[in-house]
N, C-alpha and C positions, 0 to 999 in steps of 0.2 A: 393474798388475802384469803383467809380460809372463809368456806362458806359450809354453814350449817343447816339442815332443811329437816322440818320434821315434819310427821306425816299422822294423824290421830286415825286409828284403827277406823275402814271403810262400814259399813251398817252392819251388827250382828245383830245377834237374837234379841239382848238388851232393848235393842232399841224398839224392837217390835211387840216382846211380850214382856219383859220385865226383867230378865233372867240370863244370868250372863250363860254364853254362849256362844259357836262360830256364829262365819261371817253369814249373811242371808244371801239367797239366791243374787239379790240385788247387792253384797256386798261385795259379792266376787265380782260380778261385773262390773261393778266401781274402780276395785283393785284392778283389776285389767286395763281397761282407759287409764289411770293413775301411772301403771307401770310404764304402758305404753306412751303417754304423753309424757310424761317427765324423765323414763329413760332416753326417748330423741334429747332433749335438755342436756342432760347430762352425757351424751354419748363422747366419748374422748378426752375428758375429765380423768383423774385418780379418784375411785368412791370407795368409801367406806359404809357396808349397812351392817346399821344396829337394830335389834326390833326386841320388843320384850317377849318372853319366851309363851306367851299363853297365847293360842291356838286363831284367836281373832288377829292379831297384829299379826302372826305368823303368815297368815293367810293371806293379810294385806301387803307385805315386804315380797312376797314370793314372784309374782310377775313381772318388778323394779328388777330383782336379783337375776332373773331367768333373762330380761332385757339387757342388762347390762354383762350379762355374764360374771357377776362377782357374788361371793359368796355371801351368806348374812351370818352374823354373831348373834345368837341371842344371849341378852343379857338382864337375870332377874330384878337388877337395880330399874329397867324400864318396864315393871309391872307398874297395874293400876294398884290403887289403894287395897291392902289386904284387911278386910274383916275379918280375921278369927276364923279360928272352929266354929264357931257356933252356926254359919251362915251352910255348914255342909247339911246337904239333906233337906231341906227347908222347901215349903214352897215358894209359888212368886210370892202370895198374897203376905206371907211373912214376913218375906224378902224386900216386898214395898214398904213397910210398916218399916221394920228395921233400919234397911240401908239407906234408903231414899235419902236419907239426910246425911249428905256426904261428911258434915259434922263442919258447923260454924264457924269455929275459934279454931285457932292452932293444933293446941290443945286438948281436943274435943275428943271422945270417943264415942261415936253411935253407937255400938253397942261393947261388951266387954270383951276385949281381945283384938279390936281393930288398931288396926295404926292411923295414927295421928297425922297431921299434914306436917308437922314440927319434924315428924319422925321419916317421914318420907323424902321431905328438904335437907335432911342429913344424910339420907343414903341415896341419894342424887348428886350431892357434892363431890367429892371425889370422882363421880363419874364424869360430870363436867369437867374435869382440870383434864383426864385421860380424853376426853376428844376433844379440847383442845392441841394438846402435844399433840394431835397425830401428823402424819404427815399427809395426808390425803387433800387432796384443791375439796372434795366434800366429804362432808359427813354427813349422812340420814341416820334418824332415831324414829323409828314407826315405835309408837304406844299409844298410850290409853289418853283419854279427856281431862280425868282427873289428876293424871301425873304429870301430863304435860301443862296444867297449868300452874303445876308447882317448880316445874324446869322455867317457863316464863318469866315467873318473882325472881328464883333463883339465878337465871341468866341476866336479869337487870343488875344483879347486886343487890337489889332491896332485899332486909334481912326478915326473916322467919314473921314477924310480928307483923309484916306490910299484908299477908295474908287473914289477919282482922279487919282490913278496913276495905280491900281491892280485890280484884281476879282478872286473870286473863283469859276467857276459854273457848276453846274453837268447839266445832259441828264435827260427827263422824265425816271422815275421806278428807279434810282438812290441811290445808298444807299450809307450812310458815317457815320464812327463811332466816336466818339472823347468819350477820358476819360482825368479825373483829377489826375495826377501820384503823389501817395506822396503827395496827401493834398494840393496841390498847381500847378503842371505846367498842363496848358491847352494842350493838346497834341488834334491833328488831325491823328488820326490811317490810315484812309483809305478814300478816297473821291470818287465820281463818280462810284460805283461798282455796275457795271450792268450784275453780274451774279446771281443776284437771279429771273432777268426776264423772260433770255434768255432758 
C-alpha cells in the first residue's frame, strides 16, 4: 500500500510580513524537528522527495532529505499559485491589497495574469497519476498552502467545481498522510498535523 505524506512549507517571511519569502529563523527550526521526527518514521522505507522548487519548500524538504539520505526532485508543478508579472517589484502593502484574495471561484483571477485554481488543478493532474506509478512504500510532496489544498480536492476525485463550495487547508510545518487502500479507494489518513514542528 503506497503511502503519501505531504508537508506545507515550515513559517517564511509570508507569514510574518506579508511578502513571500524564505523560511524565518523559526522556520528552519521547524524544518529541523520535521526532518528529524519524521525521517526516524520513515527510516527503512523506499522514499521518494518531491518539493516545489521555490526557495521556502526547498528549505523545508532539505533536513527530511539530509535525514534520510535521499535526494529531492524539485518539481515546478508543486509551486504555490503564480500571480503574474504584475506582483514583481511591488510592495507588501500592494501585495496585501492584490493577492490577499487567493480568488473565490474557480475561475477567479485576483489580479491580471494570475493563475486560476481550475488552472492549477490541471497541472497537478498528471502529476498525481506520476506518484502514484512510483514505486516507492513513500512519497513526500513539500509545497505550498494554497496548492496543496487544491492537490486535496484533487486527490479525493471531487472535480474542479467542488472548489466553489469546500477547502481543505492546513497551517505552515503541516503535515498529512493519504494512502490507496486495496488498490483503489483514495483515503486522506490524517490532515493538518502539526506535531512534528511543535
Amino acid at each position: 500500500m503506497k503511502q503519501i505524506i505531504t508537508i506545507q512549507h515550515c513559517q517564511s517571511e509570508q507569514h510574518v510580513n506579508g511578502m513571500m519569502g524564505p523560511l524565518t529563523d523559526l522556520g528552519r527550526e521547524q524544518a529541523g524537528r520535521l526532518g528529524e521526527r519524521l525521517g526516524v518514521e520513515l527510516a527503512g522505507q523506499s522514499v521518494k522527495l518531491y518539493s516545489s522548487d521555490l526557495k521556502r519548500a526547498a528549505e523545508t524538504v532539505a533536513p527530511l532529505g539530509e535525514r534520510l539520505g535521499v535526494l529531492v526532485e524539485y518539481r515546478r508543478e508543486l509551486r504555490e499559485k503564480n500571480f503574474g508579472p504584475l506582483v514583481d517589484g511591488k510592495t507588501k502593502e500592494w501585495y496585501r491589497e492584490h493577492c490577499d484574495n487567493f480568488g473565490n471561484g474557480i475561475d477567479d483571477r485576483c489580479i491580471s495574469g494570475a493563475e486560476t485554481k481550475r488552472e492549477m488543478y490541471e497541472r497537478l493532474m498528471p502529476f498525481c497519476r506520476e506518484v502514484l506509478d512510483r514505486p516507492e512504500d513513500t512519497v513526500v510532496l513539500v509545497s505550498h498552502g494554497g496548492l496543496l489544498s487544491v492537490w486535496n480536492i484533487l486527490w479525493l476525485g471531487l472535480p474542479t467545481e467542488a472548489m466553489n463550495r469546500c477547502g481543505i487547508f492546513g497551517r505552515a510545518g503541516a503535515v498529512g498522510v493519504f494512502d490507496v487502500f486495496e488498490g483503489w479507494e483514495r483515503r486522506i489518513l490524517r490532515i493538518g498535523d502539526l506535531s512534528y514542528i511543535n
